[in-house]
C-alpha positions as CSV (number, residue, x, y, z in Angstrom):
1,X,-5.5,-11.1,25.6
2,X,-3.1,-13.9,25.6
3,X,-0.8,-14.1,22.7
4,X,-1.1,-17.2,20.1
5,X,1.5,-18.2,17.9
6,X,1.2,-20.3,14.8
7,X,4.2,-21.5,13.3
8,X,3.9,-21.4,9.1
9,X,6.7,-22.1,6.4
10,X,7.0,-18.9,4.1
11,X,6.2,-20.7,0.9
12,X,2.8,-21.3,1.1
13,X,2.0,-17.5,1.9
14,X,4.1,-15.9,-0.7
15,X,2.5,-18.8,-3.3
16,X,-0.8,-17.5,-1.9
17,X,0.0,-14.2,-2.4
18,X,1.2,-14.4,-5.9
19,X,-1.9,-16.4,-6.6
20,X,-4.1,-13.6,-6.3
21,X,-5.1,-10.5,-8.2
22,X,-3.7,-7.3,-7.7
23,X,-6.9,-5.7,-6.3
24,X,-6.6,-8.2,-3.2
25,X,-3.3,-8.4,-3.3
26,X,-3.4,-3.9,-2.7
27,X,-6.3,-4.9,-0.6
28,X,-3.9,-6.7,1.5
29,X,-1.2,-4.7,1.4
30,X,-3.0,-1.6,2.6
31,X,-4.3,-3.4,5.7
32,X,-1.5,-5.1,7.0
33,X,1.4,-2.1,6.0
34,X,-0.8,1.3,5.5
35,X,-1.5,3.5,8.9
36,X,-3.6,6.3,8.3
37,X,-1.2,8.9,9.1
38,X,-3.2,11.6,7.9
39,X,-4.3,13.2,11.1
40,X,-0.8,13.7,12.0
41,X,0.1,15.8,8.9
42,X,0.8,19.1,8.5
43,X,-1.8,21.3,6.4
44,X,1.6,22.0,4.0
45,X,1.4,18.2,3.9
46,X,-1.7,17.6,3.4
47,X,-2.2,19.9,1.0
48,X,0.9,18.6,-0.8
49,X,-0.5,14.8,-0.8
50,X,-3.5,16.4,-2.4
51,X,-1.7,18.2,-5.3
52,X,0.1,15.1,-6.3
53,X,-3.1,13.4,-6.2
54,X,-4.7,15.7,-8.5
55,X,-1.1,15.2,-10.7
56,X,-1.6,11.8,-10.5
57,X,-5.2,11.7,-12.1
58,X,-4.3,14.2,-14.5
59,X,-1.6,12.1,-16.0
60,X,1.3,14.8,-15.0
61,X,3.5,12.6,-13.3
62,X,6.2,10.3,-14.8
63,X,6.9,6.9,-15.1
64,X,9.5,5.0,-12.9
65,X,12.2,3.7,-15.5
66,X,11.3,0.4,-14.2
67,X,7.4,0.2,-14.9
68,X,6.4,-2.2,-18.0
């Protein structure tokens, strides 16, 4: 496949992006940056991941000192 190349200025995608909700805004942001990675995890890992998980939905984890 040949490759195509659009030139665009910055602006108009990072007004884009701040235009939009959060929930497309993650929706994006787990397409373009998030690999599933999973397969190539260690059970230890994996079984880590799900532990903080379960933390996570339990309300046992912190806050970042940062978060509103």
């Amino acid at each position: 496949m040949p490759l195509k190349t659009v030139n665009i200025p910055i602006e108009p995608i990072i007004n884009l992006l701040k235009s939009l909700d959060n929930d497309f805004k993650d929706e994006i942001f787990n397409r373009v940056f998030i690999e599933n990675i999973e397969d190539a995890m260690t059970a230890v890992e994996k079984k880590a991941v799900s532990k903080a998980e379960i933390e996570f939905k339990t309300g046992k984890t912190k806050k970042w000192p940062f978060v509103k």
